[in-house]
C-alpha positions, 0 to 999 in steps of 0.5 A: 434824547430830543432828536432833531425832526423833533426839535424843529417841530417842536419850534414852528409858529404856526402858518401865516398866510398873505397874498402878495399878488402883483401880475401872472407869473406863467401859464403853468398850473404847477405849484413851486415853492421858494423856501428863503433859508437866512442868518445874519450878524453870525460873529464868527460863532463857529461852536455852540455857546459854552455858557450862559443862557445860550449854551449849546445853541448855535454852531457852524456844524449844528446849523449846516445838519439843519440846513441839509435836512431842510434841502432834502425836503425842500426843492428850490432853497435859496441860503442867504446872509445879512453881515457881520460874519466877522468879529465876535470870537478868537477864531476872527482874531487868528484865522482873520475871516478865513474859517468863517468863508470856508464853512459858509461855502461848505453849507452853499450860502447863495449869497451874502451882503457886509456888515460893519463888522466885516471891515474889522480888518480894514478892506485889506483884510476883508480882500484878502479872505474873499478868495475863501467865499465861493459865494457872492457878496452883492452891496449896491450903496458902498461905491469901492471905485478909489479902493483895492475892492473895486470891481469885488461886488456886484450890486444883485443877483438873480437867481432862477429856481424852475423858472421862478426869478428871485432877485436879491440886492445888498444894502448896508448900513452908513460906516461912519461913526460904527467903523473907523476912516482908516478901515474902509478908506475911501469906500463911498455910501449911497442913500439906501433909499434911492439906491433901493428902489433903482434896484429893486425897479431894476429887478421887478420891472426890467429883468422880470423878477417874480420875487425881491429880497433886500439883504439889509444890514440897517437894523430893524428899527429906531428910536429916530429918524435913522434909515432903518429896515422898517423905515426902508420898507415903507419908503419903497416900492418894489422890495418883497421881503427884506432880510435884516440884520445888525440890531441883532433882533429876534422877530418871533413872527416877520413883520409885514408893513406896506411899501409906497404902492400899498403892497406888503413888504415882509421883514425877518431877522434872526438875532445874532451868533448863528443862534437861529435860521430863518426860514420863509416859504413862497408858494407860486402859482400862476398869478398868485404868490403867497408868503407862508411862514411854518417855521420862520425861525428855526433854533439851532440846538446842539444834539445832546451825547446819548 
């Protein structure tokens, strides 16, 4: 029986190291690590796989053991998600999202931003079920003012792990055409380019975060001129690391590209159904902050019977 603690080591891709150095972040010597722990287009895959290439894999509970031995270890863990929780299997079409809130709260997500798919329900459905979130959903491009969910979301958070600031804002992706009018009525959508880099100034240079993360629902990356993860990174200035979702890529490494200034921007996504977690490392010390990547996606397996 391959046990756990093998497993996952058994997965790493090795240590990529990358100063990412932009001004001294304390006077204390003290290393602090930040561990980013996120999924993506989950699809309400509450069980394992049962078929299929993908049998045994994934699962709320596999991944919630995952995430309890990596808090053991790790200090100051932040657990995020880039949409598309809804939609996907019978559970969404009884419970309606329910289960899927109730479970992510149970393994303390820290926040999450909304897919496409999220608003299968129309926004009535979606407002019904955020009773059951006692995490954040945060989207800065979809303006609810003429709807029920006005005053639902917040744009960012800030987030302070032994006085590390991580910023963390939500972009998502346009609806018309992937969602139907008559189900978010008449949400509104901001440019994600604009809208990110007022964010992101807003969180680096004036609330002083040493850290920025986008939870982008975009998509990784096109055969076009459609705004999308790689284009949002290179077309910016102050985004760190971007946490993608919605084209369901599994990145065996992230991708690192360089922003307006000529500084890094890392990108990560981890397929779809909860299959993987991704995990990134940032070591701070003083004026150096380093982006360490030991297992950068972490298979959630489903322990065999003995």
């Amino acid at each position: 029986m391959t046990n756990r603690r093998t497993f996952i080591k058994n997965t790493t891709l090795g240590t990529l190291g990358l100063s990412l150095i932009h001004q001294p972040l304390c006077a204390e010597e003290r290393i602090k690590k930040i561990t980013i722990l996120h999924t993506n287009d989950m699809h309400s895959r509450i069980e394992p796989f049962r078929s299929g290439r993908n049998q045994g894999l994934g699962g709320m509970a596999q991944r919630s053991s995952l995430i309890t031995d990596i808090r053991k270890k790790e200090k100051n863990v932040l657990l995020l998600d880039a949409g598309d929780i809804f939609q996907g299997t019978p559970y969404f079409n009884f419970y309606g999202g329910e289960l899927e809130f109730k479970l992510m709260s149970e393994m303390k997500y820290d926040a999450a931003t909304l897919g496409n798919h999220d608003f299968d329900n129309g926004i009535e459905g979606l407002e019904k079920q955020l009773k059951h979130a006692d995490f954040p959903f945060i989207i800065a491009n979809y303006d609810f003012s003429n709807t029920i969910l006005k005053d639902k979301f917040k744009p960012y958070k800030v987030f302070n792990k032994e006085g590390i600031r991580i910023g963390v804002f939500g972009i998502g992706i346009k609806l018309d055409g992937l969602v139907p009018k008559e189900l978010y009525k008449e949400t509104m959508y901001l440019d994600p380019i604009k809208t990110s880099n007022y964010y992101s100034n807003k969180l680096k240079n004036e609330l002083g975060c040493d850290l920025v993360i986008c939870l982008s629902h975009l998509g990784y990356k096109y055969n076009s001129d459609r705004i999308s993860d790689f284009i949002l990174a290179q077309k910016t200035r102050d985004i760190d690391l971007i946490i993608g979702g919605h084209t369901h890529t599994f990145l065996k490494k992230p991708k690192i590209l360089s922003n307006l200034r000529n500084e890094k921007v890392i990108i990560n996504q981890v397929g779809w159904g909860g299959i993987n977690i991704g995990k990134i490392d940032f070591i701070f010390k003083q004026n150096q902050r380093i982006f360490n990547v030991k297992k950068s996606s972490i298979l959630v397996k489903k322990n065999k019977t003995p």
